[in-house]
N, C-alpha and C positions, 0 to 999 in steps of 0.2 A: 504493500500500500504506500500511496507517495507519504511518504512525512509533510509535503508541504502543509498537508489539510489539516495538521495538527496544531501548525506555526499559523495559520491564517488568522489574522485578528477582526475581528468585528470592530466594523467603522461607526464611530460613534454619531449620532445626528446632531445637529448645532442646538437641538433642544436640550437634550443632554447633557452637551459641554453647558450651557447656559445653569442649569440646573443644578450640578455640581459644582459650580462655580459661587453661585447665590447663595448654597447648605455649608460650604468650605468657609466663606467669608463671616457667614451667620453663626459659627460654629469656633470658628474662632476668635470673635465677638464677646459670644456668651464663655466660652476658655479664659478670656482675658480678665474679665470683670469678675470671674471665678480667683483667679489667682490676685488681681488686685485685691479683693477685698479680704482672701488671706492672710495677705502680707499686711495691709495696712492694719488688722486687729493688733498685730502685735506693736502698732506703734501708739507713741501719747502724743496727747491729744496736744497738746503746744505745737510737737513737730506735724502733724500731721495739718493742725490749721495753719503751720509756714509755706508745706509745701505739699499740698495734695496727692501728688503724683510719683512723688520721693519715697519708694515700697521698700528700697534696700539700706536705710537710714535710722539707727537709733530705736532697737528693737527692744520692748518691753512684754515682759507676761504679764504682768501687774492688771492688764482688762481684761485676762480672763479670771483671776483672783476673785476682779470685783465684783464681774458678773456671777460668780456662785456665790459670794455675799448678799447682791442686793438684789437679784432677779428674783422676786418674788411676785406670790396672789393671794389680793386678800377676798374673804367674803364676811359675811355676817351670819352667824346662828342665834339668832334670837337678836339678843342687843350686842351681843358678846362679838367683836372682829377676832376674827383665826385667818393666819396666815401662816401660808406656806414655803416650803423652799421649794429649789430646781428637783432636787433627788424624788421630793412625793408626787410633784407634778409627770416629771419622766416616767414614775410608775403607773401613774394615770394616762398616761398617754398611752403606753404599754399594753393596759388593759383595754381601753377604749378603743384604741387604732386595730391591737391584735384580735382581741374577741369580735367586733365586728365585721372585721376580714373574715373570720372565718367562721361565723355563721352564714353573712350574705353570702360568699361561697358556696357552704354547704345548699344553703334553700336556693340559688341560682342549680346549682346544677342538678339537684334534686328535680325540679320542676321543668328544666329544658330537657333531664331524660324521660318524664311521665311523658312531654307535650312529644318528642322524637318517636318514642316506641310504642306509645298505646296513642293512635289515630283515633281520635271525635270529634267532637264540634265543640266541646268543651276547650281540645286540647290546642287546637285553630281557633277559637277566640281568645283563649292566653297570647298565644303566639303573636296575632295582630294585635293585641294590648298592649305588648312588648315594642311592638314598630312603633305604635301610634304614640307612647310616651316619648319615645327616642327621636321621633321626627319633631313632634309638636314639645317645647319643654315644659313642665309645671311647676312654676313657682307659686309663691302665695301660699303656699300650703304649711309652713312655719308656727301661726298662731297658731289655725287649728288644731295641728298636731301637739303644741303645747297645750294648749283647754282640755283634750282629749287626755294625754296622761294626768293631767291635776285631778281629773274627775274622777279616776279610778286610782288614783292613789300612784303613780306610778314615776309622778314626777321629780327627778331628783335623785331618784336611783337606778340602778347598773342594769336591774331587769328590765325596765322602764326603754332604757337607751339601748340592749339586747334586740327588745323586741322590735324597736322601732328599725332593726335591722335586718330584719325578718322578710325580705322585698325580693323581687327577680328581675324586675321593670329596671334593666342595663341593659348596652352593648355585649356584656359577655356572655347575655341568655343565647344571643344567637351562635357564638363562638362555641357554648358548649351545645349544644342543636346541632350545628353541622357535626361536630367530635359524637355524637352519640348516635347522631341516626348513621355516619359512616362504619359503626362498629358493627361485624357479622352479628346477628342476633341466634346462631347457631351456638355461638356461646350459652345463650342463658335458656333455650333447648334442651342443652345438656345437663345443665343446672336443674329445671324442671324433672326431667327423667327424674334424679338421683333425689327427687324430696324437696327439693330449694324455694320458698318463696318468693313471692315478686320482692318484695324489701331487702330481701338475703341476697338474691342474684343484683338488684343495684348497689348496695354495701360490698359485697365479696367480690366482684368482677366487674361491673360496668365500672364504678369509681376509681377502683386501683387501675383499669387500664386510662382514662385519664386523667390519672396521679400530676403527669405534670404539667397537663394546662392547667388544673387547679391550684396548684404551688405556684404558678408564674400570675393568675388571676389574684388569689391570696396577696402575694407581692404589688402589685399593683395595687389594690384596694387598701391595703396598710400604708402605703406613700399618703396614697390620698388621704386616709380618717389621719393620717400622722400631722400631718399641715391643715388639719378642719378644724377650726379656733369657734368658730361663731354656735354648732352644733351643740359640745360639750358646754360651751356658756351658759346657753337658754337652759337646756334640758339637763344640767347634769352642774347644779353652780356651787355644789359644795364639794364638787372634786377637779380642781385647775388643772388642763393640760397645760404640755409644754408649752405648743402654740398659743394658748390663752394668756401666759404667763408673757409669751415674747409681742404680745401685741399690747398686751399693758405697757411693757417696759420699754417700749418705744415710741408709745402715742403719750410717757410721761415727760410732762415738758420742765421735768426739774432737770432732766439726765442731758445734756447737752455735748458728752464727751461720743463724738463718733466713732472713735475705734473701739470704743467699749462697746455701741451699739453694734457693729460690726460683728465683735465678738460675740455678740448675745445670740447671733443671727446664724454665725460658726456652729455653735455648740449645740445646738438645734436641727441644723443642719447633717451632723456627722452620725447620726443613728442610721437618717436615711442613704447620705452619702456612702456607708459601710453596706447597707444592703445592698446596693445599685452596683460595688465592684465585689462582692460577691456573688450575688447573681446576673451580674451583667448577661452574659451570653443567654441566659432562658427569659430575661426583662428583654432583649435584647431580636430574641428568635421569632418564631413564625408562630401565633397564636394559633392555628388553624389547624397546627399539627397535629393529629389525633394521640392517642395511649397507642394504639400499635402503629409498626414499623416493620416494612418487610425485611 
């Protein structure tokens, strides 16, 4: 066979170049202002109001010191103000970002394999319920959702904010849709022979074959409830996440040293930034990809 056809390069279209050209410049854009604001946490705030742009100049940890000092949230029980540090906020975050990762996970893909493997009209009107929230968005739904848990007692706590995560109505219904109706259902045939329930055969096999769209969905949806400030606020005000805490401590207009703000902004940051280079490549892959692989 010629080798030529191996050496042959694919001629790129001026679309293309354009497009790579736009992401490369975009990209390192946001790389730079990543690295600037790095370097600038570690400087003070004198040098940093001499020379904005001076990153390799007179480096101090002292803001991050003081950011684990003062970065606090306060609320009120009864009349009594409780305030808290960064360490119980981070574990609130923890709980809140993590637990509803991975319930909405669970009940996402729980209900895109009912609506995939057992066809009705029930399972096609979910389905287009799912489109129709994704096309059209729903806001406004805030208070009522707040009057709703007051009313049954639920506001304010962990099962309160659990349930209210209890949803399917995302983009990743469909992601696990395609992944579930691509899976042989010869599998859970076999399953059946041997005694297995519908519950048993989605728990035992259909789930662990898409084990890792659900790990890469998971991860995604913990970014996001990790930087959701406003959520935990209304519905959850006696336990401060990080982000509630980092938006206090930047809309206070006593704190005027920017490289501390900076800093406050780091340290917040590097939960999620540790997930993203640890999972980079499955954050990074083809959501689409089902549990098998020939």
């Amino acid at each position: 066979m010629n080798k030529s056809l191996f050496n042959k390069k694919r001629k790129h279209t001026a679309y293309e170049i354009v497009i790579f050209v736009v992401l490369a410049v975009y990209s390192l854009i946001i790389a730079g202002l990543f690295i600037w604001a790095f370097l600038s946490s570690f400087r003070t705030h004198n040098n940093f109001r001499a020379n904005p742009l001076g990153v390799f100049t007179e480096f101090d940890f002292g803001n991050y010191k003081y950011v684990f000092d003062s970065l606090k949230s306060s609320y009120y029980k009864g009349k009594a103000k409780v305030t808290v540090g960064l360490l119980t906020m981070f574990g609130n975050s923890v709980l809140y970002a993590g637990g509803g990762a991975l319930i909405q996970t669970f009940f996402t893909a729980a209900v895109a394999y009912c609506c995939a493997r057992y066809k009705s009209v029930i399972s096609t009107i979910l389905r287009n319920v799912v489109i129709v929230t994704i096309i059209i968005p729903v806001v406004g739904t805030m208070p009522s959702l707040l009057e709703l848990l007051k009313n049954v007692n639920l506001h304010n706590t962990w099962i309160g904010i659990f349930v209210q995560r209890v949803t399917f109505c995302n983009a990743y219904f469909l992601i696990f849709y395609a992944a579930f109706e691509a899976i042989s259902w010869e599998y859970a045939e076999s399953a059946f022979i041997d005694g297995a329930s519908h519950f048993l055969v989605f728990m035992k096999i259909m789930l662990p074959l898409v084990a890792s769209l659900s790990l890469t969905v998971f991860i995604l949806l913990f970014v996001q409830f990790w930087n959701d400030y406003q959520t935990p606020w209304l519905l959850l005000p006696d336990y401060p996440t990080a982000a509630r805490g980092l938006y206090h401590y930047l809309n206070d207009m006593q704190i005027n040293n920017v490289p501390a703000q900076i800093a406050s902004g780091v340290i917040i940051f590097i939960p999620v930034f540790t997930i993203f280079v640890v999972f980079r490549n499955r954050i990074m892959g083809n959501l689409t990809e089902g549990g098998i692989k020939g």
